[in-house]
C-alpha positions as CSV (number, residue, x, y, z in Angstrom):
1,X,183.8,71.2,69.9
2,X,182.5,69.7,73.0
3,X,184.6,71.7,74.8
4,X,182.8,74.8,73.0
5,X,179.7,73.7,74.1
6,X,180.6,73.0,77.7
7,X,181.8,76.3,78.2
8,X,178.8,78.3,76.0
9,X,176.6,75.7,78.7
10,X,177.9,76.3,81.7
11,X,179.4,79.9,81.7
12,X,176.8,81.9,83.1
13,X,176.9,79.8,86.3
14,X,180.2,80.7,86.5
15,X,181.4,83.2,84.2
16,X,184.4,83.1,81.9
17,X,187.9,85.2,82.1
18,X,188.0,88.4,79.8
19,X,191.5,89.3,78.5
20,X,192.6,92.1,75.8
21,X,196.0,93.6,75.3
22,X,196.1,97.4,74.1
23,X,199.4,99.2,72.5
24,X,198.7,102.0,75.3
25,X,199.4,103.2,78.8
26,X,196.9,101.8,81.7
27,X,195.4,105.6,82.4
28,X,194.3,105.9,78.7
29,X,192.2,103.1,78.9
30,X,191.3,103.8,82.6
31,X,190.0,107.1,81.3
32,X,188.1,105.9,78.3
33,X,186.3,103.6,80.7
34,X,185.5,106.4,83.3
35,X,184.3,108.7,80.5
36,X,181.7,105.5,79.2
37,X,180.7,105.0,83.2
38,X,177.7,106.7,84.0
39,X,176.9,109.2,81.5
40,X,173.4,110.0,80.8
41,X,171.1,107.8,78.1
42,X,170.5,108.5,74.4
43,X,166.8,108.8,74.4
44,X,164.4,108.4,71.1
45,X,161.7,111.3,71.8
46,X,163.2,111.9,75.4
47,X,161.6,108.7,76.3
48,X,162.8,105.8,74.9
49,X,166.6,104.1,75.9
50,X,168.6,104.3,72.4
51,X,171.8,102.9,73.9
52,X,172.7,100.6,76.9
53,X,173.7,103.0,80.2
54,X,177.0,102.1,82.3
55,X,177.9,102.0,85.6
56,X,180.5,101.8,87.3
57,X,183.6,102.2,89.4
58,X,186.9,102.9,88.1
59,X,190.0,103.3,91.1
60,X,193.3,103.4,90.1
61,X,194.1,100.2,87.5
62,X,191.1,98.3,89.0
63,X,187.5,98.7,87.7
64,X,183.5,97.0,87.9
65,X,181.7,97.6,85.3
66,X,177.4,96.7,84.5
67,X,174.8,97.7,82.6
68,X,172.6,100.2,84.5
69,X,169.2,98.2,83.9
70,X,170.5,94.4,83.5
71,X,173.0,94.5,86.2
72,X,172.8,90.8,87.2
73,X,175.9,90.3,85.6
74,X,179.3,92.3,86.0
75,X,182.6,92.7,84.7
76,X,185.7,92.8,87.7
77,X,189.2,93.5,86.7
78,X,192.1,95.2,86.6
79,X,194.6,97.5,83.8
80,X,197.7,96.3,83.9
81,X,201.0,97.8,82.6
82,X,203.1,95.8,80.7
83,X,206.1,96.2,77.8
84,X,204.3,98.0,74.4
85,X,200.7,98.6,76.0
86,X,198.4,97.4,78.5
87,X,196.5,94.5,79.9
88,X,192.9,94.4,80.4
89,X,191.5,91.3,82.7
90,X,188.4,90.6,84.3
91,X,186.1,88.3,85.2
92,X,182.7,88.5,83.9
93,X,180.2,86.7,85.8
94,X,176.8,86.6,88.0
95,X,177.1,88.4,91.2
96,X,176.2,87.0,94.5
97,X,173.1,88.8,95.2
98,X,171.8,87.9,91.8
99,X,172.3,84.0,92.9
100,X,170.5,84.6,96.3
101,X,167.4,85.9,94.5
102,X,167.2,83.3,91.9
103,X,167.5,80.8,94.6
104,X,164.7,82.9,96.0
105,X,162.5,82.9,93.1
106,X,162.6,78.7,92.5
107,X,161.9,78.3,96.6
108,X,159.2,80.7,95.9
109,X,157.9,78.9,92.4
110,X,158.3,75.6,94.4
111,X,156.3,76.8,97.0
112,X,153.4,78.2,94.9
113,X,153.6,75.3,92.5
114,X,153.2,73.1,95.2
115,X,150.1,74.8,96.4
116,X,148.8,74.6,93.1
117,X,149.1,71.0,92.8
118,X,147.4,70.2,95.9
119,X,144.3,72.7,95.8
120,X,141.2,70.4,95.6
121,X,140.2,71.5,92.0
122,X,144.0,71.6,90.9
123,X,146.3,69.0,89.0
124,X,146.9,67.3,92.0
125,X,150.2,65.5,92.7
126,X,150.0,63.7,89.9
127,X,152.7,62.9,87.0
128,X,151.3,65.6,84.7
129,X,150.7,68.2,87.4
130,X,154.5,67.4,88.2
131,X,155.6,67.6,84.4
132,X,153.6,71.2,84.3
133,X,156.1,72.2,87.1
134,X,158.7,70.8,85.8
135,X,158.3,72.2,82.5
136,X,157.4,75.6,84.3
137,X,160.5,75.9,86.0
138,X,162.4,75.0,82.9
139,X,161.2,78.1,81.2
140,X,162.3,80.2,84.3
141,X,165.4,78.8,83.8
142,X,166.3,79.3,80.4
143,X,165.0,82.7,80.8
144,X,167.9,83.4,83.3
145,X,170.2,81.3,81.0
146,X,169.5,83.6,77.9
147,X,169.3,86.9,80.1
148,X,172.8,86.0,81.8
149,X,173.8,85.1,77.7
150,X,172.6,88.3,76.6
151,X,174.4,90.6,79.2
152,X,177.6,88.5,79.1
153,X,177.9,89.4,75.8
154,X,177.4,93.4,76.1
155,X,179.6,93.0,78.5
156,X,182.2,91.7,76.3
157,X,180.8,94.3,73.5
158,X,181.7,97.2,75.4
159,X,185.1,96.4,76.5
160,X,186.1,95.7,73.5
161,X,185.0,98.8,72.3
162,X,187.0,100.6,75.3
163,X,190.0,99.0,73.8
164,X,189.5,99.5,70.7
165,X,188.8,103.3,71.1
166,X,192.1,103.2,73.1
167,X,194.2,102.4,70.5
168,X,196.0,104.9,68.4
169,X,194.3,105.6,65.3
């Protein structure tokens, strides 16, 4: 169970390893995921998103695959042939420019936080203009925690549902 937790923890820092075996050829599943890769929205009264939009790039046995709107995190793998079927591996995780700009955004809430404290008619550097912080950049974390949870797990949603589609009925 701790192991459970460890990983559920600590995966969207560094992602976790995706892999599904199919009873078909590489191409069919290639082709399922190329025909799910960047086809136009199902709107609700041409406005609102019904369905999640993917994009994508599908060469050869190799593909990348994100949600067009949350596309912090991002599945990389490859099909692979083997005896009865196919393998499908990748790597869902955060990508590197998604890592630069959160660093980004905590220098910046550092930064601002810091100049919040020590304004004259502030908190002042004090242990519970500190805690405030502290307790602010908590929140922004867990809010990237849950986001990365959340789009992990579409992720996971829609490959499943390219292999599943794949299979022979």
């Amino acid at each position: 169970m701790l192991d459970a937790v460890r990983r559920w923890t600590f995966a969207p820092l560094v992602g976790e390893d995706y892999v599904r075996d199919a009873p078909v050829a590489p191409e069919a599943i290639a082709s399922r995921m190329r025909s799910l890769i960047n086809t136009p929205p199902r709107r609700m009264l041409g406005v609102l998103k019904v369905r999640a939009e993917w994009a994508g790039v599908v060469a050869g046995t190799e593909f990348v695959l994100w949600e067009k709107r949350d596309h912090a995190t991002r599945a990389v793998g490859r099909i692979r042939g083997r005896r009865g079927g196919s393998r499908v591996e990748a790597h869902i995780g955060v990508t590197r420019r998604t890592w630069v700009l959160m660093v980004v955004f905590f220098a910046m809430f550092a930064l601002a936080s810091f100049g919040l404290l020590t304004r004259i008619e502030g908190l002042g550097i004090t242990p519970s203009g500190i805690s405030v912080v502290a307790l602010g950049a908590l929140v922004m974390l867990t809010y990237f925690w849950t986001a990365s949870l959340r789009q992990r797990a579409a992720l996971k949603a829609v490959l499943n549902e390219v292999c599943r589609a794949a299979e022979p009925a």
